[in-house]
C-alpha positions as CSV (number, residue, x, y, z in Angstrom):
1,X,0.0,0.0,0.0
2,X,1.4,3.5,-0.9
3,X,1.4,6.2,1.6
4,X,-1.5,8.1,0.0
5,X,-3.9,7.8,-3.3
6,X,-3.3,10.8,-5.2
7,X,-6.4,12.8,-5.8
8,X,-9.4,11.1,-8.2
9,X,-6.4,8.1,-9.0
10,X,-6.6,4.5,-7.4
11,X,-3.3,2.9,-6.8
12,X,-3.0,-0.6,-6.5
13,X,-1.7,-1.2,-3.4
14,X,-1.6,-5.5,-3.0
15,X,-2.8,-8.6,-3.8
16,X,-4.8,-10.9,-1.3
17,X,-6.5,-14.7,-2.0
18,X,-5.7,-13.5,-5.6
19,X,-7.8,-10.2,-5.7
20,X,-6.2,-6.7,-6.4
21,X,-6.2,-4.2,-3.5
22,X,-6.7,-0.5,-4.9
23,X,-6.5,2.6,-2.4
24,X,-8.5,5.5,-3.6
25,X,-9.3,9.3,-1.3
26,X,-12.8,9.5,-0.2
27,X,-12.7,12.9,-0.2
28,X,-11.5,13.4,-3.8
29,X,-13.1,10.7,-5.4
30,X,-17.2,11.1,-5.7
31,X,-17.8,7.5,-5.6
32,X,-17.6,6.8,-1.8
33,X,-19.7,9.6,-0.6
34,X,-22.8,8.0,-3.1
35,X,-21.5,4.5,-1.6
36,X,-22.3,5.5,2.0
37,X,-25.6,7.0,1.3
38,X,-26.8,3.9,0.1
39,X,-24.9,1.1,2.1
40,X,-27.7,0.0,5.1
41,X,-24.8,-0.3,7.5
42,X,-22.9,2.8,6.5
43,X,-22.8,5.6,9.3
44,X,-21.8,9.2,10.2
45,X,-19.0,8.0,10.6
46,X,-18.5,6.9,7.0
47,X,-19.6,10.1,5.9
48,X,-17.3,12.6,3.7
49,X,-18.3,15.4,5.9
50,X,-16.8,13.7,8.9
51,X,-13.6,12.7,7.2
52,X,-13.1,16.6,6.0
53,X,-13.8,17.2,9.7
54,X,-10.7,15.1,10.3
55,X,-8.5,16.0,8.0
56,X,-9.2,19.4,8.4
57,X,-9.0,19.5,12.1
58,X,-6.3,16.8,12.8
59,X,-4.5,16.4,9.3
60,X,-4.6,12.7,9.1
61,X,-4.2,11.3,6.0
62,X,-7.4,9.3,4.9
63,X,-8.1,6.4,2.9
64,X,-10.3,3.7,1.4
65,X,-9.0,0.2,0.3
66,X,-11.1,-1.5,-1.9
67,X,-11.4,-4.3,-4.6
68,X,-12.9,-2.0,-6.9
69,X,-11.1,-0.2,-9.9
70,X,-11.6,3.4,-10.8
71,X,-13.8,2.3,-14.0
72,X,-15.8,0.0,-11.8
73,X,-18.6,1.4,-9.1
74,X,-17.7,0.8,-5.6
75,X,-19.3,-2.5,-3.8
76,X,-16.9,-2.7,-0.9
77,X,-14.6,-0.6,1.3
78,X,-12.3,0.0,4.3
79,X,-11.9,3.8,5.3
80,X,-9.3,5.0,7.7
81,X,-6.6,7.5,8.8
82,X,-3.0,6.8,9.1
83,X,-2.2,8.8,12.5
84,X,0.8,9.7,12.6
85,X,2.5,10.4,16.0
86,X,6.2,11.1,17.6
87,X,3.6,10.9,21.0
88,X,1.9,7.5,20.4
89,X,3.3,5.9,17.4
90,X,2.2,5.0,13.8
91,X,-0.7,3.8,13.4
92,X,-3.9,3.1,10.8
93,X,-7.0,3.5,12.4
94,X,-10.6,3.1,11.0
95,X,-11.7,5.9,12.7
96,X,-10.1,8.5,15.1
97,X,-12.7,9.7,17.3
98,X,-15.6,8.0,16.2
99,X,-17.8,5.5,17.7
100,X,-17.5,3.1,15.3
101,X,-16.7,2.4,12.0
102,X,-18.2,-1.1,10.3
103,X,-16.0,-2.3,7.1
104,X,-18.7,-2.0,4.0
105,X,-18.5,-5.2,2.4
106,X,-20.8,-8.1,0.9
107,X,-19.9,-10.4,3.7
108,X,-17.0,-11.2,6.0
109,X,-14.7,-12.8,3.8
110,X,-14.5,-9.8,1.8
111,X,-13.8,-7.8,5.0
112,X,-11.6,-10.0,5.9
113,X,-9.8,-9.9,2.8
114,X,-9.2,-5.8,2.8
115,X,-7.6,-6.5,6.4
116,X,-5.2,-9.2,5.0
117,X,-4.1,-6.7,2.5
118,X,-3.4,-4.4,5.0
119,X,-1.1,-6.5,7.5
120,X,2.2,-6.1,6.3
121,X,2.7,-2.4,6.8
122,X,2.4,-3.5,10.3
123,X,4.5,-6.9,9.2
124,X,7.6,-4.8,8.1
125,X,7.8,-2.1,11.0
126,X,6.1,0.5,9.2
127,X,3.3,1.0,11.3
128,X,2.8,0.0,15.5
129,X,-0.8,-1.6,14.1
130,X,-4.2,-1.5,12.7
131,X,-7.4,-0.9,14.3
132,X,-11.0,-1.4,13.6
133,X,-14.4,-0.4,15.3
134,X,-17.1,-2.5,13.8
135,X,-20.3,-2.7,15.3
136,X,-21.3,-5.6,13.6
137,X,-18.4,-7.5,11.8
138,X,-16.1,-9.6,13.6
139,X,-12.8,-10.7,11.9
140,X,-12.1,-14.1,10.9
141,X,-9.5,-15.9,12.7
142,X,-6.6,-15.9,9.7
143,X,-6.4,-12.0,10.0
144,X,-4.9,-12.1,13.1
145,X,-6.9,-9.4,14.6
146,X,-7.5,-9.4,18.4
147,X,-9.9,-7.9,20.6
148,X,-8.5,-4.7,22.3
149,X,-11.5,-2.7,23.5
150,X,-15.0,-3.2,24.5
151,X,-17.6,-1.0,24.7
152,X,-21.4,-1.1,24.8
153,X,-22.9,1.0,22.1
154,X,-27.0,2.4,22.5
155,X,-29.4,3.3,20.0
156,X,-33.0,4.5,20.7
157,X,-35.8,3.0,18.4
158,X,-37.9,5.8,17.2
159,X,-40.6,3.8,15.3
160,X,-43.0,4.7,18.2
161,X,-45.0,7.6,18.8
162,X,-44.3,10.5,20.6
163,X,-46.6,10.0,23.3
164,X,-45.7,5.8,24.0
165,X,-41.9,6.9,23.7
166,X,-42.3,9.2,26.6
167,X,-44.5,6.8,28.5
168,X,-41.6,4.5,28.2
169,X,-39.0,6.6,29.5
170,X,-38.2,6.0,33.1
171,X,-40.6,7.8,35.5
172,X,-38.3,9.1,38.1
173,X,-35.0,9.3,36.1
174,X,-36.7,10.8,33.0
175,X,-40.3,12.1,33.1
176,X,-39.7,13.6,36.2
177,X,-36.8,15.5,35.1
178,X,-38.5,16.6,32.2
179,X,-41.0,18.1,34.0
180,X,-39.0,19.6,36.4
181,X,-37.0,21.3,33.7
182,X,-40.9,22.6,32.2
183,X,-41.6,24.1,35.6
184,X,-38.1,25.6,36.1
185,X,-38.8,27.4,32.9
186,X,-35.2,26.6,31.4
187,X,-34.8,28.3,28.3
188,X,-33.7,26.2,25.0
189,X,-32.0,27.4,22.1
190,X,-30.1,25.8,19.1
191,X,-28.3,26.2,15.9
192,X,-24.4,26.8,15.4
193,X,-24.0,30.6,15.9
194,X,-20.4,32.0,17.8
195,X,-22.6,32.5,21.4
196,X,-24.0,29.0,21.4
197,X,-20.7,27.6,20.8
198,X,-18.9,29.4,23.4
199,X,-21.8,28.8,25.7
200,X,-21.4,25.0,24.6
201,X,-17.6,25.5,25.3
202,X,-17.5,26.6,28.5
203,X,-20.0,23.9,30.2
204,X,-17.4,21.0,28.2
205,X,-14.5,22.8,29.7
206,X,-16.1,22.4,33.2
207,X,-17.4,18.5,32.3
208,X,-13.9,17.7,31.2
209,X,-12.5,18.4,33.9
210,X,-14.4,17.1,36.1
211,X,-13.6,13.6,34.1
212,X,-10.5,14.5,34.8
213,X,-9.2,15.3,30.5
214,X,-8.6,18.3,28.8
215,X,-11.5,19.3,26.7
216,X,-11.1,18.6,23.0
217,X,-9.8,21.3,21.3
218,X,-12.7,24.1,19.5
219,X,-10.9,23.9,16.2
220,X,-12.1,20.1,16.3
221,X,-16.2,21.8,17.0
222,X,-15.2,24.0,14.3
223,X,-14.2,21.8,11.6
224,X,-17.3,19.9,12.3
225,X,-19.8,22.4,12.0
226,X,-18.2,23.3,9.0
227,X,-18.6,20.3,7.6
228,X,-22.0,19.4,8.7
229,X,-24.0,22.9,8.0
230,X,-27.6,22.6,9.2
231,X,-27.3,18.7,9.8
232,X,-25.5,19.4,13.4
233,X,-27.0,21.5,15.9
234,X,-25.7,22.9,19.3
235,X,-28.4,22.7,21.9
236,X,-28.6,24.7,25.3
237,X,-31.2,25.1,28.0
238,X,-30.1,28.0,30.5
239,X,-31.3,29.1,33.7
240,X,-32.0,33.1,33.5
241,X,-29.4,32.8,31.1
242,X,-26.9,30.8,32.7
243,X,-26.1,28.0,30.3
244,X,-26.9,24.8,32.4
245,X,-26.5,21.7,29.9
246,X,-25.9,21.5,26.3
247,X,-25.3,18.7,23.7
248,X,-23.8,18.2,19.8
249,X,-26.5,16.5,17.4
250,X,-25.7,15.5,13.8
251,X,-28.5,14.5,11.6
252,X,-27.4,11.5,8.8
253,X,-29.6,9.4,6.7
254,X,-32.4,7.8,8.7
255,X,-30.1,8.4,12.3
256,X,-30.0,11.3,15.1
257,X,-26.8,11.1,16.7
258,X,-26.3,12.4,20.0
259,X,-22.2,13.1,19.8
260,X,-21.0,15.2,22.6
261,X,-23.0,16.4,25.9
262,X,-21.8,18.7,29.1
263,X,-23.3,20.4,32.1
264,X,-22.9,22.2,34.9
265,X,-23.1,19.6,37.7
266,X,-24.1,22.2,40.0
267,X,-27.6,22.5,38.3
268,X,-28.6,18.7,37.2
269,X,-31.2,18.5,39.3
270,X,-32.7,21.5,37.2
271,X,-33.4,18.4,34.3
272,X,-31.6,20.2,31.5
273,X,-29.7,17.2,30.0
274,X,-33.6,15.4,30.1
275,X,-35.1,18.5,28.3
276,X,-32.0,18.9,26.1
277,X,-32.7,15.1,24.9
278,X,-36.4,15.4,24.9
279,X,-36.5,18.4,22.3
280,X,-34.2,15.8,20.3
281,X,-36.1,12.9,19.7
282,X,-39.0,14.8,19.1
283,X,-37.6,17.1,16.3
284,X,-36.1,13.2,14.9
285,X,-39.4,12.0,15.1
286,X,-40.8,15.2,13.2
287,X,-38.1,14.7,10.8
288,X,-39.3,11.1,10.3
289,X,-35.9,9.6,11.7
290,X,-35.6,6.2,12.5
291,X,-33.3,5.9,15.5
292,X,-31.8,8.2,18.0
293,X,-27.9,6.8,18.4
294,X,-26.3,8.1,22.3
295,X,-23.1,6.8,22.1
296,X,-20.6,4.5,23.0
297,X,-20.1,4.0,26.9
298,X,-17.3,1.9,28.5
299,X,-18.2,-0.6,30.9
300,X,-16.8,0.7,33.8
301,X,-19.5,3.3,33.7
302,X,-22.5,1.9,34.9
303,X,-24.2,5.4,35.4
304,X,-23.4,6.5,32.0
305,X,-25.1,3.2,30.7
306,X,-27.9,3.3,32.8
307,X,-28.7,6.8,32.1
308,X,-29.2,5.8,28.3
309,X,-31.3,2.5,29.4
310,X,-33.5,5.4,30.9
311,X,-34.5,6.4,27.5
312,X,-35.3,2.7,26.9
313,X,-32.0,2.9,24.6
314,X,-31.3,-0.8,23.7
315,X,-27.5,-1.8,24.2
316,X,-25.2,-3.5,22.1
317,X,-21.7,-5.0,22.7
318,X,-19.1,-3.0,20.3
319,X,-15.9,-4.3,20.1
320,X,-12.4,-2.9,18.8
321,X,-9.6,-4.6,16.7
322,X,-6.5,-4.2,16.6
323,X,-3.5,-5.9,14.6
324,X,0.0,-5.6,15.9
325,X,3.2,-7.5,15.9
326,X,3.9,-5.8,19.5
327,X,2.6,-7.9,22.8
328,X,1.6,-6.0,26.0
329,X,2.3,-2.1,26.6
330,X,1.4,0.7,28.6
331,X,-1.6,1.5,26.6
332,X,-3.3,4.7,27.3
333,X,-3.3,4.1,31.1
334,X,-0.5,6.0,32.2
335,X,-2.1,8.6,30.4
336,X,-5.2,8.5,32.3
337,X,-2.9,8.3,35.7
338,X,-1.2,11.6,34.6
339,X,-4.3,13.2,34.0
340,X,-6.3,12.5,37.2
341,X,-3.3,13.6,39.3
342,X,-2.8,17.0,37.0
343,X,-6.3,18.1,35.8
344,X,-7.6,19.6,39.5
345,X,-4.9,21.8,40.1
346,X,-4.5,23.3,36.2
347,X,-6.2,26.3,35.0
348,X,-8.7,25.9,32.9
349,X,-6.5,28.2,30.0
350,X,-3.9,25.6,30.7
351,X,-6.3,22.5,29.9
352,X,-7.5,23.9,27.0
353,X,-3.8,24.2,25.6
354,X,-3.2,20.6,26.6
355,X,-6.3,19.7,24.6
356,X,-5.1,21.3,21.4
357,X,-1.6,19.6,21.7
358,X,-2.9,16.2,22.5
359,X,-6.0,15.3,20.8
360,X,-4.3,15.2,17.7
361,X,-1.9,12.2,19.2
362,X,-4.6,10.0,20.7
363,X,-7.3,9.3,18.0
């Protein structure tokens, strides 16, 4: 595989069971954006407007391996970034900072064929090792790839009404809140102007750090909501006018995704992240949308997962892959040591710049 496909040109890049390998840039070649629009299991994710979000933002170099020739329409497809970091190594992943990312193939051999093609960039040195997110696919034994990460990833079924969605929401944990938040009179607003995203901003800054990480940097917001246009919204509900909660929607094909939230801890009782969510599904079910998706959560959050099962969100198990020809390591724990240690004493300037320096390294 070269190091990049140059623009509107596919490079043959291997040979696996026999078949050709081509590489080919999603974002310069028009066939993969009307690929993911009509794959079933192709996500936001997938998306061209994400990956310009990425490139744009992070400057990771993206691309596609496929079977398919330039003359030939696209049936199949692996995107991902080669991340390329003096911090955490070389490394190809399919995707930084997303959810998930399924391989679009006709079945699991094919998949497992665009990974085979793949392995000996990570063989020869070149690159610390490839990673996957599918939510579905699992890869066959002979491509060597091994779980490294599991999450469990929610979705919200929106084929019901309005009315028996709410009814199925939890009582205390969900109805309540939202009609606490009616009776507080919180005020909601959305859209993508400068003062929602600096009111979005600053209650992520505060969230961060109370996870103890730096918030991700704006210019990552920025790309996005360059890329996305009217498809992603910034929601707010204040309390005379102080900003209490907020969350980052993006609308693709038949899905709502739910993509970033914050608050203000101090005021969660107020039921702003319940109205916040509320106002969602029903402008996806006014839209005629056919799932709301909230997110991955890792399993050592129970709260987090049981706050979407609230909803009546139905969990799935999501796995990562990963293919290396390195055992053991650190990982990104030390990381997370470092930060819980450093985050309650640094200014929240300070954190920011952290943010901007490191986000880039740990896709």
């Amino acid at each position: 595989m070269t190091s990049s496909a140059a623009p509107g040109i596919d490079l043959c890049v291997g040979v696996s069971a026999a078949t050709t390998v081509y590489e080919l840039n999603p974002l310069n070649d028009p066939r993969w954006e009307a690929f993911v629009r009509s794959h079933p299991r192709a996500s936001v994710f997938h998306s061209t407007n994400w990956l310009k979000a990425l490139q744009n933002a992070y400057g990771y170099d993206l691309a596609v391996v496929t079977t398919c020739p330039r003359e030939a329409a696209l049936t199949n497809g692996l995107v991902f970034c080669r991340v390329k970091s003096w911090l955490t190594g070389r490394r190809m992943v399919s995707l930084p900072f997303s959810d998930h990312c399924e391989p679009l193939a006709n079945n699991s051999g094919e998949s497992d064929g665009l990974l085979l093609s793949m392995r000996h960039h990570v063989d020869g040195g070149e690159w610390k090792y490839i990673e996957i997110r599918p939510p579905f696919y699992r890869p066959g034994s002979q491509t060597g790839f091994g779980k490294s990460l599991t999450y469990c990833l929610h979705r919200l079924n929106l084929s019901r009404s309005k009315q028996e969605l709410f009814h199925n929401f939890h009582k205390s944990c969900v109805q309540r809140k939202i009609r606490r938040a009616e009776r507080e009179r919180l005020q909601y607003e959305e859209g993508t102007s400068e003062i929602l995203f600096q009111k979005f901003y600053r209650l992520l800054v505060i969230t961060r750090r109370r996870l103890f990480l730096p918030p991700q940097p704006q210019y990552w917001f920025r790309a996005l909501i360059a890329s996305f246009g009217k498809d992603l919204k910034i929601r707010v509900v204040s309390k005379d006018d102080l900003p209490v909660a907020s969350i980052l929607t993006i609308s693709h094909k038949m899905s709502m995704v739910y993509k970033y939230g914050c608050s203000d801890a101090r005021f969660n009782s107020l039921g702003g992240m319940a109205l916040l969510l509320w106002n969602t599904i029903q402008e996806a079910k006014d839209k005629g949308l056919s799932e709301l998706e909230m997110g991955r959560s890792d399993g050592s959050n129970p709260g987090l997962i049981s706050f979407k099962e609230h909803w009546g969100a139905v969990g799935t198990p999501l796995n990562y892959w990963r293919y290396s020809n390195r055992t053991g390591g650190a990982g990104p724990m030390w990381q997370k040591s470092l930060l819980r240690r450093l985050t309650p004493a640094t200014p929240n300037a300070v954190l920011q710049t952290v943010g901007r320096v490191l986000y880039r390294h740990v896709g």
